[in-house]
N, C-alpha and C positions, 0 to 999 in steps of 0.2 A: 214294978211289973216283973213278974216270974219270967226268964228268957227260959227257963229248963224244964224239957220232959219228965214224967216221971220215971223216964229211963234215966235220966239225966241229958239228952243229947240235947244239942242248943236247937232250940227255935231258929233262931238267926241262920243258922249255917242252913239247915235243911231249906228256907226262903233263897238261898243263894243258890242253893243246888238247884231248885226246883224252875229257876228261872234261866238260869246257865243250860239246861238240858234241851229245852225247845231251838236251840240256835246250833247245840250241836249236831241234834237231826239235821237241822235245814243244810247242813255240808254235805252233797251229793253229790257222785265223781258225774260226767257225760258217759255217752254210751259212745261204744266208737263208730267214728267215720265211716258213713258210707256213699259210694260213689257211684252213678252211674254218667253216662256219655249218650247226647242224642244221636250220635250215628253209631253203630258197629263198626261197621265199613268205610275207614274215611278215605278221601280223596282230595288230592291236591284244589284249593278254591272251596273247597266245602264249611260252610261258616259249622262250629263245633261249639258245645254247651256242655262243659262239665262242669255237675253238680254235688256237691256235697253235704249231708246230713249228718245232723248229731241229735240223738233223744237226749231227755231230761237234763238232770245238770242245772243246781245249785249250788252255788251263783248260774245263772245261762251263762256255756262257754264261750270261748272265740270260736270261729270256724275259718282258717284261712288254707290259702291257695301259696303254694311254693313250685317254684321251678328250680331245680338245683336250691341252692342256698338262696335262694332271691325272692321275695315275697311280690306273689304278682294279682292279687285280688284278696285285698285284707278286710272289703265292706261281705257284712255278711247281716243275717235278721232273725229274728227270734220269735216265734209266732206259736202259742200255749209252750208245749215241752220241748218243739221241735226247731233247732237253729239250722237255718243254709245258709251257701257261699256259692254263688253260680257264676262260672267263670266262662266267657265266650271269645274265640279265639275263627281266622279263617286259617284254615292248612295251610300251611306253605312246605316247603324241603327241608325248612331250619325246623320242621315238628319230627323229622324223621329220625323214629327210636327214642323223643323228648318221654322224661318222666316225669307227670308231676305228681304234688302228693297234697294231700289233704292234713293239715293238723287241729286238732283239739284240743282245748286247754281251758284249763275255767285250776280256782284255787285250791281243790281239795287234790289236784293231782302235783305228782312231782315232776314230770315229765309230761310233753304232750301225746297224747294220740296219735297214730298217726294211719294212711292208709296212701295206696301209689294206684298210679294209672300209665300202662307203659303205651305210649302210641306208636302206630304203625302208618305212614300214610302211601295210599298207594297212586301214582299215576292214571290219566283218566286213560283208558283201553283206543288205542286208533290201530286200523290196518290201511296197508298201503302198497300197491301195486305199482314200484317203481317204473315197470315197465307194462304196456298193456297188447302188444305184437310180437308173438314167435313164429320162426320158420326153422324148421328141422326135414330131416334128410329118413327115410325109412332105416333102422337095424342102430341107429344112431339116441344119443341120448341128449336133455333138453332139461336145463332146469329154470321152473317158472319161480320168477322174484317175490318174494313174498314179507313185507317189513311190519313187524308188528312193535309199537311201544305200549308202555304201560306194565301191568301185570296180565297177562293168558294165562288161564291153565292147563286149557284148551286151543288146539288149534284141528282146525276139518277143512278140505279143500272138497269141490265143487264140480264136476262137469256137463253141462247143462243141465242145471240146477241137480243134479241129483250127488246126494253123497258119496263119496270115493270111498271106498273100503282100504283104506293103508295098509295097513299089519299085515291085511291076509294075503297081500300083494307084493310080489319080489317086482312086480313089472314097476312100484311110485318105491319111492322112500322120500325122505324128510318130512314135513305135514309134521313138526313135534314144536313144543313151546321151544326148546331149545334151538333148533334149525328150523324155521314157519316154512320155507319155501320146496317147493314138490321136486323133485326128482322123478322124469318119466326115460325109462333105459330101454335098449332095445324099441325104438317109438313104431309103430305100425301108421296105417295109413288111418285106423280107425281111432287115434290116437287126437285126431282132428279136432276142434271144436272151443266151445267158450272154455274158461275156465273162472273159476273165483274162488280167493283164501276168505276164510270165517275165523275169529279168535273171541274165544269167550271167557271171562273171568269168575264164573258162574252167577252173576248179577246183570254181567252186562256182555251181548253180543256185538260185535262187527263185523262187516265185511268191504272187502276190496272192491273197486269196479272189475267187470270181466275182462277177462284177458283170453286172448286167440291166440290159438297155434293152430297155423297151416304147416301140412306133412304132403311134401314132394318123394314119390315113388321114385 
């Protein structure tokens, strides 16, 4: 049997090649990691689902979950071209500024992929009127308590029900996320009345019970 072209090139070799080349295709890197988070906004208690995704990828990749150097969800699934790793976590304080990362890796790569999620958790918003009775004196000044935890970015005080205008006001000051609690100076008689602090995070509002100041002439 003649193994030779009439080029001369072997039969043989070109059956090797030709069969060696389909398996070379089939080595395809993954696509990189991507990641999203069922909440934006988290909050201490708030049960969390980060997900992450890798396209195509022959062999199908790994798809895992790291916190620091510590692998903390290494089951992941592969369903047509697309592998996930869904990792579910509740907030707590020990998430606060946690990064975790996502890696990919399958054989045609030399290194894994990789992608981060930097967290932020914020306290849930409470306001709180340690005190809910003043008594102040006319020409005199009076500061109403005003304790906010959480994150504010907002803080707006209240007199019977109506909004206080701060800033435009030399008679209030405080009313700021940094100082929540009101400053009323110089107090007049008409100074009288409920009051109530509000702090809002732009997701979520609070307010204090009301709080009285009676003004003796």
């Amino acid at each position: 049997m003649d193994l030779k072209t009439d080029h001369g090139v072997d039969k043989l070799l070109i059956c090797l090649v030709l069969l060696l080349v389909p398996a070379v295709i089939a080595q395809v890197p993954p696509g990189s990691p991507v990641i999203t988070s069922s909440k934006e906004r988290i909050e201490i208690g708030d049960t969390i689902t980060l997900t992450c995704t890798s396209k195509r990828g022959i062999p199908a990749p790994s798809v895992k979950w790291y916190r620091g150097e510590n692998e903390i969800s290494p089951i992941y699934n592969t369903v047509g071209d697309l592998t996930t790793n869904t990792y579910t976590f509740t907030a707590s304080d020990r998430d606060q500024f946690a990064v975790y990362e996502c890696r990919v890796f399958n054989n045609v790569l030399q290194n894994p992929l990789t992608n981060t999620i930097f967290i932020i958790v914020y306290k849930p918003l409470e306001v709180n009127a340690p005190r809910l009775s003043y008594s102040a004196q006319t020409s005199n000044s009076v500061t109403l308590q005003c304790e906010v935890t959480g994150t504010a970015t907002n803080i707006y005080w209240y007199k019977s029900n109506q909004l206080l205008q701060i800033g435009s006001n030399n008679h209030f000051s405080g009313a700021s996320v940094q100082t929540p609690s009101l400053t009323i100076t110089n107090i007049a008689l008409s100074d009288g009345g409920e009051y109530a602090c509000s702090a809002t995070n732009g997701i979520d509002t609070k307010r204090s019970r009301n709080i009285v100041l009676s003004v003796q002439g």
